[in-house]
Backbone of each chain as ProteinMPNN parsed JSONL, in Angstrom:
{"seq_chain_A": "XXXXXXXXXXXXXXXXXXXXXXXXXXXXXXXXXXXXXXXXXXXXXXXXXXXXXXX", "coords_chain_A": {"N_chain_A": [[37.748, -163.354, 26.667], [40.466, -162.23, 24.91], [43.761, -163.389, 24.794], [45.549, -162.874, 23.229], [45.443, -159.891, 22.805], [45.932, -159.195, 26.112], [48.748, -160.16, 26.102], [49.523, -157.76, 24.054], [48.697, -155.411, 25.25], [50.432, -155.931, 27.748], [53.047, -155.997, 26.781], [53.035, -153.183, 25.578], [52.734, -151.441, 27.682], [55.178, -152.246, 29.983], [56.895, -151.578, 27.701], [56.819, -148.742, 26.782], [57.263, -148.225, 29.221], [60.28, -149.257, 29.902], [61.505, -147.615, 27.908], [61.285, -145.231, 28.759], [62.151, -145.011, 31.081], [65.083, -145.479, 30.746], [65.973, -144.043, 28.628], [66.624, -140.838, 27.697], [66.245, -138.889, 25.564], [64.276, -138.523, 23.012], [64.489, -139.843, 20.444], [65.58, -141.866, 20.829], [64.375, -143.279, 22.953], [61.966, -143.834, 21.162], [63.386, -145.861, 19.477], [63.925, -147.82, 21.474], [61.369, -148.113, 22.374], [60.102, -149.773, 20.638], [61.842, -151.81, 20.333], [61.516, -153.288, 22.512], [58.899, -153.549, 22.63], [58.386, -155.306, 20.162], [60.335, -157.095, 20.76], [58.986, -158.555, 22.873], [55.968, -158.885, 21.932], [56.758, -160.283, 19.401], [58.267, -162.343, 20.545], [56.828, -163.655, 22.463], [54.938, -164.751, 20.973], [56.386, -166.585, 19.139], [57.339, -168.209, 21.17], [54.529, -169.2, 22.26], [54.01, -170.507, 20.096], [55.685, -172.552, 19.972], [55.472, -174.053, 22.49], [52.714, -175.044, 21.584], [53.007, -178.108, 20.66], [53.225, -179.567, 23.053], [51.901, -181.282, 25.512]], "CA_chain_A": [[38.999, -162.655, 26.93], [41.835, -162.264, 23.878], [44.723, -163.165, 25.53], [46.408, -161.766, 22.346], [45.207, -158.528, 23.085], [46.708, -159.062, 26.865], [49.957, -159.976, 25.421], [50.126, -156.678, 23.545], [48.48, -154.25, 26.73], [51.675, -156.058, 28.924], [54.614, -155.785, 26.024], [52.819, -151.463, 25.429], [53.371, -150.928, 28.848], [56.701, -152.806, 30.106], [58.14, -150.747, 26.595], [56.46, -147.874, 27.384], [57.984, -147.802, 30.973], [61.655, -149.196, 29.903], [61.716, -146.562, 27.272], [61.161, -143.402, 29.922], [63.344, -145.156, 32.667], [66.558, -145.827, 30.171], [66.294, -143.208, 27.441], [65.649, -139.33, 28.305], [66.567, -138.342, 24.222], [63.049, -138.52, 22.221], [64.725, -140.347, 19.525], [66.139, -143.052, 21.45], [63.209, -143.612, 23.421], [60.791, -144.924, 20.543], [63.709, -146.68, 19.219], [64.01, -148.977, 22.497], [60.166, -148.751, 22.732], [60.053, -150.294, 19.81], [62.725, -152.725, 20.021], [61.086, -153.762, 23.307], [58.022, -154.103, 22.022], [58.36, -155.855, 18.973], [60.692, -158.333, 21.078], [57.876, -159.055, 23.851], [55.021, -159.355, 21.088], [57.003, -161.367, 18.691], [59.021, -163.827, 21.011], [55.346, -164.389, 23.339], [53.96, -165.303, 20.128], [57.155, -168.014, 18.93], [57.07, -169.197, 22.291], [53.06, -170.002, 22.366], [53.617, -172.099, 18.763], [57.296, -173.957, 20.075], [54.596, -174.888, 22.761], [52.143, -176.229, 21.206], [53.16, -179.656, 21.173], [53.587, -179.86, 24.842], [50.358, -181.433, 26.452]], "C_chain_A": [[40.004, -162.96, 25.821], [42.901, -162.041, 24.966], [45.944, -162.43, 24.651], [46.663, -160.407, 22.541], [45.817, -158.018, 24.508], [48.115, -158.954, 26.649], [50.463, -159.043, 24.974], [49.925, -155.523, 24.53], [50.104, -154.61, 27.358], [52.626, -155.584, 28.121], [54.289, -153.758, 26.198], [53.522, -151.685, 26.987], [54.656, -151.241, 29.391], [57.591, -151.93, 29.176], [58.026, -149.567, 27.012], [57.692, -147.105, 28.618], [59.918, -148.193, 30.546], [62.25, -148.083, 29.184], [62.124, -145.036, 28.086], [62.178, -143.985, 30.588], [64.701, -145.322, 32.368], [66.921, -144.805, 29.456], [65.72, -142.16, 27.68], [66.08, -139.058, 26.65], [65.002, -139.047, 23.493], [63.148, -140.013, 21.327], [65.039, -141.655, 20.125], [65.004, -143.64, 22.417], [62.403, -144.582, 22.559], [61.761, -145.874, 19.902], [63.825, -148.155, 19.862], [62.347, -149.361, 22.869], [60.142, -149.619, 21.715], [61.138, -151.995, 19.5], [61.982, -153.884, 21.229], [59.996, -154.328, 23.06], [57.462, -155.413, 21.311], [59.16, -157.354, 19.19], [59.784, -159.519, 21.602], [57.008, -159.791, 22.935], [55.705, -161.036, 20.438], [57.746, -162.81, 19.709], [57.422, -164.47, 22.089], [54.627, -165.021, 22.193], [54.243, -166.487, 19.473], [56.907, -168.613, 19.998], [55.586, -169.58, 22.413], [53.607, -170.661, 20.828], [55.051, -172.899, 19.082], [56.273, -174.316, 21.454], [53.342, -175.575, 22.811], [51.588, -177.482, 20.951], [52.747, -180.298, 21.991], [52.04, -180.03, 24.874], [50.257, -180.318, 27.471]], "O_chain_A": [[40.413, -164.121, 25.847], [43.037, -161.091, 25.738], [46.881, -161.737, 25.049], [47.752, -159.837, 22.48], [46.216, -156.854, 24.567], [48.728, -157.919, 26.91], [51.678, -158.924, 25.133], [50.834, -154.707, 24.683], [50.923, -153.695, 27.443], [53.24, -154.637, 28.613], [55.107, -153.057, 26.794], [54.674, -152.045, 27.228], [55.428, -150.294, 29.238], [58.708, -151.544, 29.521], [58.976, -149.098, 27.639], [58.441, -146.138, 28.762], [60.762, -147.379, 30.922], [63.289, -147.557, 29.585], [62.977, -144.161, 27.941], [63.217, -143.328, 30.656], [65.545, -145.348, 33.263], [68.108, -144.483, 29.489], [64.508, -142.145, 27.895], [67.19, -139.046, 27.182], [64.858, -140.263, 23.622], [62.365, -140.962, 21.374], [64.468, -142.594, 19.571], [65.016, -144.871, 22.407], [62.135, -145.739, 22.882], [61.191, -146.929, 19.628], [63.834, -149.239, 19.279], [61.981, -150.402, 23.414], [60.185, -150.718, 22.269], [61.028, -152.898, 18.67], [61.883, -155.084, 20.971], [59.908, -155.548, 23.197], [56.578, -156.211, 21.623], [59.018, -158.365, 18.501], [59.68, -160.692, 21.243], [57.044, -161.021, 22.907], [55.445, -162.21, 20.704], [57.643, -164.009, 19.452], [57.182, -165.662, 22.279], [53.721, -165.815, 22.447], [53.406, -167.328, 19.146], [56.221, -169.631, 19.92], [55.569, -170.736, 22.837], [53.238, -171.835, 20.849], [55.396, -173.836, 18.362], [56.369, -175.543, 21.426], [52.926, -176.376, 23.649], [50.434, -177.911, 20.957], [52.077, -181.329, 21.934], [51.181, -179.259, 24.448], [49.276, -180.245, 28.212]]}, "seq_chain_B": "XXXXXXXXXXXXXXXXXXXXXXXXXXXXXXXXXXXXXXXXXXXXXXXXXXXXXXXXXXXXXXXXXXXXXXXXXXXXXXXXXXXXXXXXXXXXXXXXXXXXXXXXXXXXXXXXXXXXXXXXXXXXXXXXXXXXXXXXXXXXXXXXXXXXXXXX", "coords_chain_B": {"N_chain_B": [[106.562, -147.426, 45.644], [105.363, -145.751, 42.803], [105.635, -142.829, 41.664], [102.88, -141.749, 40.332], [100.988, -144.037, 41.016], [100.847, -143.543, 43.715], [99.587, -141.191, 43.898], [97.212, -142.218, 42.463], [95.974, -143.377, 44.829], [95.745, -141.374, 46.743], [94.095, -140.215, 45.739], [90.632, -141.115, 45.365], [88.908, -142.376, 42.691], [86.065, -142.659, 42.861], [83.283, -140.43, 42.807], [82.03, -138.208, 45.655], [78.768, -139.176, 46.567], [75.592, -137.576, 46.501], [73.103, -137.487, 49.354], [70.815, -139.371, 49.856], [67.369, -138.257, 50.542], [65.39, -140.031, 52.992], [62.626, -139.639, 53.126], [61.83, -138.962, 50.147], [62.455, -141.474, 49.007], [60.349, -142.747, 49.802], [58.119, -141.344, 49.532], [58.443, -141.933, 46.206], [57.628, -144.52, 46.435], [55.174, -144.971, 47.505], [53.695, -143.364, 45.842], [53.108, -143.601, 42.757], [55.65, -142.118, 40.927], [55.897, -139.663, 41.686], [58.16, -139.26, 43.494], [59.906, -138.893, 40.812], [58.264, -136.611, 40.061], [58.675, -134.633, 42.33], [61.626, -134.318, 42.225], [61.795, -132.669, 40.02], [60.91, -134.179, 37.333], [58.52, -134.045, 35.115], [57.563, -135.321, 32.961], [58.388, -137.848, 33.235], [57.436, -138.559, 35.287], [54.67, -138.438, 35.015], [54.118, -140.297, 33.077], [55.229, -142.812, 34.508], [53.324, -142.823, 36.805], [51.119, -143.315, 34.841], [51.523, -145.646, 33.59], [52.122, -147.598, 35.586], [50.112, -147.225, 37.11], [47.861, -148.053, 35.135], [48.651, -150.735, 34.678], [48.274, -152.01, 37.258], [45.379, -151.635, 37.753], [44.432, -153.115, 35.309], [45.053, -155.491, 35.69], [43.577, -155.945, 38.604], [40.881, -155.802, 37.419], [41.048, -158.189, 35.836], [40.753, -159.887, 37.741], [42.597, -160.551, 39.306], [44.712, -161.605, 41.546], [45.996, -160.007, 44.489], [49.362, -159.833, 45.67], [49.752, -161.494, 48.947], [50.938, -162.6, 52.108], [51.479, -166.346, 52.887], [51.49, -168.16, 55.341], [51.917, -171.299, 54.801], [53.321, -170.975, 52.087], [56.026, -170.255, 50.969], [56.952, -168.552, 48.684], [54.885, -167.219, 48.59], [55.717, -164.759, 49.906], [57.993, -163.67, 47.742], [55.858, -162.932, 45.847], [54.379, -160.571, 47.593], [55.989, -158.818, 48.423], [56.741, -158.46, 45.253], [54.071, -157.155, 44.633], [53.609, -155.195, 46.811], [55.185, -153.205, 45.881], [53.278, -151.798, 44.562], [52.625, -149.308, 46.617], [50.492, -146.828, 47.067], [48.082, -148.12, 46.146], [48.253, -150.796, 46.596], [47.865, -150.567, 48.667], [45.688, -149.766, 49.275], [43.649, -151.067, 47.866], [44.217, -153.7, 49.788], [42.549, -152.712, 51.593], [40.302, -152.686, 50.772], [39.359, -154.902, 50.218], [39.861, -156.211, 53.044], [38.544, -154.461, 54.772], [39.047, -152.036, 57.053], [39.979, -152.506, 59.531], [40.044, -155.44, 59.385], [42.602, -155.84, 57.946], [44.576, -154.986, 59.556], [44.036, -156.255, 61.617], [44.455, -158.639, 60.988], [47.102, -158.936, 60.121], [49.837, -160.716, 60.091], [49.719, -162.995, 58.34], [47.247, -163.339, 57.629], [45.647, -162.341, 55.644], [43.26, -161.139, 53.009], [43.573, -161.599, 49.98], [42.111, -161.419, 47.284], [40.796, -161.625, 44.069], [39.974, -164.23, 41.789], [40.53, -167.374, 41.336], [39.048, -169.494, 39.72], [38.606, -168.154, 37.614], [39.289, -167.274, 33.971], [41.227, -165.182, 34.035], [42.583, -164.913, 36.389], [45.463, -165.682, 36.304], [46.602, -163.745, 34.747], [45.782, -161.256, 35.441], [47.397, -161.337, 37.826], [50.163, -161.773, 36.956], [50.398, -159.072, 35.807], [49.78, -157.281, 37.872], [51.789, -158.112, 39.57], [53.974, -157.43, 37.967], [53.554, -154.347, 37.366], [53.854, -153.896, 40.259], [56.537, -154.359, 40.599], [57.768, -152.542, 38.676], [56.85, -150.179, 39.74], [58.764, -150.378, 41.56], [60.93, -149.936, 40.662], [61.084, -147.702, 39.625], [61.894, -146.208, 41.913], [64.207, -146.764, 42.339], [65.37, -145.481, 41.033], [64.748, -142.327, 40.709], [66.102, -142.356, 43.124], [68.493, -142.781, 42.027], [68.801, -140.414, 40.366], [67.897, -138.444, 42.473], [70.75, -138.561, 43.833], [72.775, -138.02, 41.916], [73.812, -139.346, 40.017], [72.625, -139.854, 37.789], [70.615, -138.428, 35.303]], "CA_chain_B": [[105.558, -147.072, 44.928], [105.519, -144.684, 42.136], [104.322, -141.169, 41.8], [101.407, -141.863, 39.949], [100.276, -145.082, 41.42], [100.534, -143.02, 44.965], [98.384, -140.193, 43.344], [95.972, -142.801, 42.521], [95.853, -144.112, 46.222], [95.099, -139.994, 47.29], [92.481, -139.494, 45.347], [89.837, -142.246, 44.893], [87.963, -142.145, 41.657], [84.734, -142.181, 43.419], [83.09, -139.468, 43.19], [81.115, -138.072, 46.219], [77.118, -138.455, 45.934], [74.646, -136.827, 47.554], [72.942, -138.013, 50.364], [68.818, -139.567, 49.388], [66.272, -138.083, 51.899], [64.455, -141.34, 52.714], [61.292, -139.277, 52.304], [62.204, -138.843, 48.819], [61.997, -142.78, 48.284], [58.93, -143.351, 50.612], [56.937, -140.628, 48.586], [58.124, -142.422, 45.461], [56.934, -145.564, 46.695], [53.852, -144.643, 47.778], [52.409, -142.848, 44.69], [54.083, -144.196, 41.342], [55.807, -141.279, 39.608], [55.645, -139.147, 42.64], [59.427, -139.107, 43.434], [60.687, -137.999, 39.867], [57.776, -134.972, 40.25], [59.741, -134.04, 43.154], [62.622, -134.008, 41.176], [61.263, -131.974, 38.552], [61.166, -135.152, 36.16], [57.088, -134.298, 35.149], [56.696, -136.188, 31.963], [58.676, -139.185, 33.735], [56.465, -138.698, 36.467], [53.34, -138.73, 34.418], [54.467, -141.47, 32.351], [55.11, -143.87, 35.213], [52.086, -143.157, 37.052], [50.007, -143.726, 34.047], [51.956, -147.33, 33.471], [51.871, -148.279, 36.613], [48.486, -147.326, 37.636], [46.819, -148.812, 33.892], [49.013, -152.085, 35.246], [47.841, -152.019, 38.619], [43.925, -151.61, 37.475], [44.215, -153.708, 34.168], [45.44, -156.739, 36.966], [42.516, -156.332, 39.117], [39.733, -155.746, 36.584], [41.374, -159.556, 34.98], [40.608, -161.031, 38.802], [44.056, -161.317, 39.757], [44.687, -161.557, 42.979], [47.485, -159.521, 44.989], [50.198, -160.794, 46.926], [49.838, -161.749, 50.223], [51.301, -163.641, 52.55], [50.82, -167.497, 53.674], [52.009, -169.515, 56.546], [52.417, -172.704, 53.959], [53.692, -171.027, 51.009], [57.103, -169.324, 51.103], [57.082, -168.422, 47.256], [54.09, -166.104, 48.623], [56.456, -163.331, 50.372], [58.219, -162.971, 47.158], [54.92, -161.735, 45.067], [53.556, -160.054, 47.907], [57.122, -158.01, 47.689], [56.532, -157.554, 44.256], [52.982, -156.386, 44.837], [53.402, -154.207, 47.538], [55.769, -152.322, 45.38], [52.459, -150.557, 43.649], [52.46, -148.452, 46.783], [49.03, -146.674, 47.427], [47.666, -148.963, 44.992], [48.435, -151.934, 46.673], [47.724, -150.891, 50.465], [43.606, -149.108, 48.729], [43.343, -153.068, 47.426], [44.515, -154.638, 50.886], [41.738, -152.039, 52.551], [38.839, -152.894, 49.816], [39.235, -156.251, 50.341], [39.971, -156.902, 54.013], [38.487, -153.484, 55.855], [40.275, -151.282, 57.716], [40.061, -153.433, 61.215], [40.671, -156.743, 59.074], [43.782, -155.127, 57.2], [45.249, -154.615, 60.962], [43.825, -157.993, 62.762], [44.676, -160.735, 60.373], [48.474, -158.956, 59.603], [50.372, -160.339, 58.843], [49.802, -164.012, 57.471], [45.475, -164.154, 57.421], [44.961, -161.442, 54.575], [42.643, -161.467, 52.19], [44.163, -161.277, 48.393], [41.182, -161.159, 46.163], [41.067, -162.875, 42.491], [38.99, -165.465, 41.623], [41.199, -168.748, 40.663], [38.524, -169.852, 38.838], [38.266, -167.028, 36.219], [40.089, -166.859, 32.693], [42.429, -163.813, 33.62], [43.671, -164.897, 37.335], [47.133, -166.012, 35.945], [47.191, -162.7, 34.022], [45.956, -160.565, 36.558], [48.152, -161.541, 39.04], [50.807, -161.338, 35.696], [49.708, -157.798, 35.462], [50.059, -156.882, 39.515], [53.368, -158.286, 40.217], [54.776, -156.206, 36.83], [53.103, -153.007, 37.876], [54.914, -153.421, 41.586], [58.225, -154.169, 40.145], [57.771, -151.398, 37.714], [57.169, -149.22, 40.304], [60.231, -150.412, 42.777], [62.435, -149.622, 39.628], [60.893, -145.608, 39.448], [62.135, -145.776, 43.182], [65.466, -146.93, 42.512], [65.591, -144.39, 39.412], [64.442, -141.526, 41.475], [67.183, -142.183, 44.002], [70.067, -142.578, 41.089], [68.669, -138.931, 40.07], [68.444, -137.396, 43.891], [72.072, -138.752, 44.196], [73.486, -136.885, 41.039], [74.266, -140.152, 39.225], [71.436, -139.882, 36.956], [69.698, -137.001, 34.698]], "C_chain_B": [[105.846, -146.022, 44.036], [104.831, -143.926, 42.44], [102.789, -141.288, 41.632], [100.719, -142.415, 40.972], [100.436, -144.498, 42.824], [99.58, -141.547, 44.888], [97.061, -140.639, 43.371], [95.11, -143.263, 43.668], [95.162, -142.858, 47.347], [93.48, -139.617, 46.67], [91.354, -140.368, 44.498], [89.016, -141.691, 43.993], [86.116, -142.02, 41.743], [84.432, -141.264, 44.005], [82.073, -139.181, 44.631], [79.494, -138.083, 46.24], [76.516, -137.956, 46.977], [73.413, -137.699, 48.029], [71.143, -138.014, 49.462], [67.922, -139.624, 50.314], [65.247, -139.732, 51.595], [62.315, -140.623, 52.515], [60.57, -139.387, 51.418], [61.718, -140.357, 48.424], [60.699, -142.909, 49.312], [57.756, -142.57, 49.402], [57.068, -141.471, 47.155], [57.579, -143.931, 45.446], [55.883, -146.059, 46.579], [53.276, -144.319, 46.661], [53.648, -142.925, 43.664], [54.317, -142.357, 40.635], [55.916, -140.015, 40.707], [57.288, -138.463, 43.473], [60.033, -138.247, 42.283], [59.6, -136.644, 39.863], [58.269, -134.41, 40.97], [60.44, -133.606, 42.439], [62.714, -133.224, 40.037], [60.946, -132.777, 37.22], [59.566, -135.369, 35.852], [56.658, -135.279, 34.193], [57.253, -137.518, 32.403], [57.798, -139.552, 34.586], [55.361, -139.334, 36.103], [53.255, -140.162, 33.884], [54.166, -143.153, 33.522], [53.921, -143.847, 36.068], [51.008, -143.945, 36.436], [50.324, -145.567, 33.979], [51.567, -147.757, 34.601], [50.214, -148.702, 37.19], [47.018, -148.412, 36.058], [47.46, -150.507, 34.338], [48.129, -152.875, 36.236], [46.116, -152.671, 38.212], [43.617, -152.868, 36.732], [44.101, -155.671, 35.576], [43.724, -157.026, 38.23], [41.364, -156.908, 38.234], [39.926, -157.638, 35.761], [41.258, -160.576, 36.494], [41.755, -161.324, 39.333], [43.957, -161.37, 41.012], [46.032, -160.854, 43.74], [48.03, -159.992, 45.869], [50.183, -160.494, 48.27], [50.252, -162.483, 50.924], [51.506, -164.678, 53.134], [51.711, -168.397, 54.15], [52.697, -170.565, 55.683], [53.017, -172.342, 52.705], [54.821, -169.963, 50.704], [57.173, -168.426, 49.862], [55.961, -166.817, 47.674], [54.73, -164.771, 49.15], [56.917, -162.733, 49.291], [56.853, -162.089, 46.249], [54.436, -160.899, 46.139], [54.549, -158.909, 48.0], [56.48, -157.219, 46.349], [55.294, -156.343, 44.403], [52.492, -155.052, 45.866], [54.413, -153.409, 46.877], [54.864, -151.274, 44.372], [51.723, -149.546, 44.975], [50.935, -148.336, 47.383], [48.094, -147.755, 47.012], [47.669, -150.233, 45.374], [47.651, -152.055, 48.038], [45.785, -150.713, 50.438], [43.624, -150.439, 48.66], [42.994, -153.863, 48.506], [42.821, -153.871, 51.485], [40.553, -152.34, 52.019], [38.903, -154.145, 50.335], [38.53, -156.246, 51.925], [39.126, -155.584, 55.223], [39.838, -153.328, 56.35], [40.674, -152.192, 58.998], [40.295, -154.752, 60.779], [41.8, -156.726, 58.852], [44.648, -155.436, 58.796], [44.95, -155.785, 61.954], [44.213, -158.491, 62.257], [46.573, -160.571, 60.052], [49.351, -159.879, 60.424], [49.956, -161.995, 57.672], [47.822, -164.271, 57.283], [44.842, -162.459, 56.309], [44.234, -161.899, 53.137], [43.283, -161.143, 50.369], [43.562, -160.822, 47.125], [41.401, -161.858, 44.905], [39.928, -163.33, 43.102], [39.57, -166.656, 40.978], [40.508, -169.137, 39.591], [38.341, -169.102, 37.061], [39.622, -167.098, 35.386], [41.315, -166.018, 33.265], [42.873, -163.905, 35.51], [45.191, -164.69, 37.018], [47.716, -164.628, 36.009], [46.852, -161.689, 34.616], [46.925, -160.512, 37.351], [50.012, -161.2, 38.22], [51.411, -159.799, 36.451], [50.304, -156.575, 36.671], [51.263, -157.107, 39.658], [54.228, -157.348, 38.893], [54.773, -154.932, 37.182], [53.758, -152.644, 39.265], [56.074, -153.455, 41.248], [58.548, -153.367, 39.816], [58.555, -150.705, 38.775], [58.473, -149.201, 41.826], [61.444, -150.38, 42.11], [62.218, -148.541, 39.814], [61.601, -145.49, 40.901], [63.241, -145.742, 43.104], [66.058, -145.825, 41.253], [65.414, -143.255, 40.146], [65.638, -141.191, 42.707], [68.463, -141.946, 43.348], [69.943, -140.988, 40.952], [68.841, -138.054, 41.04], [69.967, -137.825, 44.207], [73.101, -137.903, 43.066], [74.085, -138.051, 39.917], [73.589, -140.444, 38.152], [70.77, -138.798, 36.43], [68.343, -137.029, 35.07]], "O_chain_B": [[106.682, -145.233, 44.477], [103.812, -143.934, 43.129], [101.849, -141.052, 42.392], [100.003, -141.778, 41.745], [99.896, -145.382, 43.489], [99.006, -141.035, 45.849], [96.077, -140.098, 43.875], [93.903, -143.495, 43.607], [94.437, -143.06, 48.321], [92.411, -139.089, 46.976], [91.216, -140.327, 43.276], [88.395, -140.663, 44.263], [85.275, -141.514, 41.0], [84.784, -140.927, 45.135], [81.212, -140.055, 44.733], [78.922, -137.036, 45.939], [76.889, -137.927, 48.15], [72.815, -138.472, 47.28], [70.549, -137.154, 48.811], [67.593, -140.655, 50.902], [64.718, -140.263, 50.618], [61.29, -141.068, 51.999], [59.377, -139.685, 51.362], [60.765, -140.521, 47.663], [60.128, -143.868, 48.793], [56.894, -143.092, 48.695], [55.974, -141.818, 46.712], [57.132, -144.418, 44.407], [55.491, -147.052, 45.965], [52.269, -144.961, 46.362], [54.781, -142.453, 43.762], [53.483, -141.637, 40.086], [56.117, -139.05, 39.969], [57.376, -137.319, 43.919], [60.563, -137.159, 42.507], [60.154, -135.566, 39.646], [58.56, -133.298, 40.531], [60.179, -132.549, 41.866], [63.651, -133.188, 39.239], [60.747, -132.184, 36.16], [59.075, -136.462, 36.132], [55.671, -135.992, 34.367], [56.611, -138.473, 31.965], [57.38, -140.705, 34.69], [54.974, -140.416, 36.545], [52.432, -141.005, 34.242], [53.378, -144.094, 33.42], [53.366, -144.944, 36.131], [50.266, -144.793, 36.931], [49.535, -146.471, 34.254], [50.51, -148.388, 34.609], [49.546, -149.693, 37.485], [45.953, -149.026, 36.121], [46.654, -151.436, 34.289], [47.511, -153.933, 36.112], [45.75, -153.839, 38.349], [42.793, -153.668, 37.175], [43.254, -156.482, 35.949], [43.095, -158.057, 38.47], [40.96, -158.071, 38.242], [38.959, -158.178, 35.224], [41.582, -161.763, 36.473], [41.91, -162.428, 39.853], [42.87, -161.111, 41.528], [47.128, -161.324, 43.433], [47.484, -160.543, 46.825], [50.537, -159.41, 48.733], [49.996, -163.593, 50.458], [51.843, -164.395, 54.284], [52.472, -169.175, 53.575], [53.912, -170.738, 55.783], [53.332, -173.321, 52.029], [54.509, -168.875, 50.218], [57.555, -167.299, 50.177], [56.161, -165.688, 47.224], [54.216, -163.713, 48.788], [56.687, -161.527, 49.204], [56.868, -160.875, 46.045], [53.745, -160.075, 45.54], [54.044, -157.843, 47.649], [55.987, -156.097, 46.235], [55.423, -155.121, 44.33], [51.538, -154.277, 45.8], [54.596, -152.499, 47.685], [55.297, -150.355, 43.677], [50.626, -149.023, 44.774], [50.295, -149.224, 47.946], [47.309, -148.173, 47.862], [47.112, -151.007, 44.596], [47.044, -153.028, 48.488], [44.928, -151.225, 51.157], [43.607, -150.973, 49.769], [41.985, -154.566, 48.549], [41.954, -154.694, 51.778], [39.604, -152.281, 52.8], [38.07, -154.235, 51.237], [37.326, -156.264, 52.181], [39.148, -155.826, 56.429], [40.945, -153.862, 56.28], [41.856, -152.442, 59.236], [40.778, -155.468, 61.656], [42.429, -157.584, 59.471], [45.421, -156.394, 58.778], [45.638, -156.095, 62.926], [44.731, -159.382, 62.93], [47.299, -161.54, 59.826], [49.474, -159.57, 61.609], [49.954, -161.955, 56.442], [47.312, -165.305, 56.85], [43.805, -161.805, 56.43], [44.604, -162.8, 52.385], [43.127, -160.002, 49.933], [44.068, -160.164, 46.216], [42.289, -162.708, 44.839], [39.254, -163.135, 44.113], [39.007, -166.97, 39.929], [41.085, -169.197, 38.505], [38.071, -169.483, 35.921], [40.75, -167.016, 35.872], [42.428, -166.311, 32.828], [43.487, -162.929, 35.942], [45.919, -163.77, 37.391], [48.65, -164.208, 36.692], [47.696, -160.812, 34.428], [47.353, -159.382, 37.587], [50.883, -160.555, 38.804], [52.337, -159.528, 37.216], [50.928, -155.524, 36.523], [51.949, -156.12, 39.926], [55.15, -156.602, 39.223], [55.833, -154.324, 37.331], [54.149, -151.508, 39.533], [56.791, -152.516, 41.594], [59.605, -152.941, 40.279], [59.758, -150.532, 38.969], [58.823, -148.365, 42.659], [62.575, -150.625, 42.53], [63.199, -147.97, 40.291], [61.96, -144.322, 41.05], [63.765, -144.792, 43.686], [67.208, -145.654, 40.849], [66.594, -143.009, 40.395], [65.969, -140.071, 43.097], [69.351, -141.211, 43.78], [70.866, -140.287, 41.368], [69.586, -137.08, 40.932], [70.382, -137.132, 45.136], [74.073, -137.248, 43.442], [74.79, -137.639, 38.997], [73.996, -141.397, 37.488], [70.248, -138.099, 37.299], [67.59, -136.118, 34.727]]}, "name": "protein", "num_of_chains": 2, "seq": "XXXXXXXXXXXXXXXXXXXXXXXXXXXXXXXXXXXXXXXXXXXXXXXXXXXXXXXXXXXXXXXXXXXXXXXXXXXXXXXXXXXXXXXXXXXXXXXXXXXXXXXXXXXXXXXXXXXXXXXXXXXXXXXXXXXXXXXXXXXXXXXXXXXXXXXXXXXXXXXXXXXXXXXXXXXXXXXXXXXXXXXXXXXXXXXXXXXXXXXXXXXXXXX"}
């Protein structure tokens, strides 16, 4: 199982879905999918190496 | 009092909304996306079905287990909340699992949940499931902003 690959299925969808349910304008849509996205991915991916450390 | 500020006191800034057939939210409840088709809202419709339901599935197929709820573990009402917010999707699950005559004997605290603890993708199953019900108990509350007139 790539949990990487989970990580990015949950952030697609969650953006996906905030995108349609906040933004009815095309343009504004992939901008928040995208912002959503790109938050989910990248901050699930700082947060797995700031824990690390942690037993 | 002044003029104005007794103008303001006649005519409250809240506007009137229109009244939300509880139908309206039961149907969107029930089948994700199902409410804004009512509404005429098809590619919202489509959209959240598809999320919800690739949620819903993705969650089982990873072993999760759906919320149910146990005598000793209070924490369990809130996911089984979340989880019963995927609707058809949640109650088909309860009925695969537990039968139809278990589903209805053991309610409300001796249901069966499904998962496998042991497996890789519980966590993220179960992840997966409680996202996919939330989701869809936001399309409900979105669906109602729109049948009320406060929402496009």
């Amino acid at each position: 199982m790539d949990h990487f690959f989970l990580l990015i299925w949950h952030a697609f969808l969650v953006a996906v879905f905030f995108a349609f349910l906040w933004r009815t304008e095309r343009r504004l849509q992939i901008r928040l999918f995208l912002k959503t996205f790109l938050i989910m991915v990248v901050g699930g991916f700082l947060a797995g190496w700031l824990m690390y450390p942690f037993p | 009092m002044t003029k104005k500020s007794q103008k303001k006191l006649e005519e409250p800034s809240i506007k009137p909304v229109n009244p939300v057939p509880p139908a309206l939210l039961g149907a969107a409840w029930l089948v994700p996306g199902l409410g804004h088709l009512l509404l005429g809202k098809k590619t919202r419709a489509a959209v959240f079905f598809g999320v919800v339901a690739a949620g819903f599935v993705t969650g089982v197929v990873l072993d999760g287990e759906v919320g149910v709820p146990r005598a000793d573990n209070p924490f369990s009402w809130l996911s089984t909340i979340a989880c019963a917010g995927n609707g058809i999707l949640y109650l088909a699950r309860l009925v695969w699992l537990n039968g139809l005559g278990g589903l209805l004997s053991n309610l409300p605290l001796g249901l069966e949940g499904g998962g496998d603890p042991v497996s890789a993708g519980f966590g993220y199953g179960k992840t997966f499931l409680v996202t996919a019900g939330l989701m869809n108990l936001l399309t409900v509350l979105d669906a109602s902003d729109i049948a009320r007139g406060a929402k496009s």
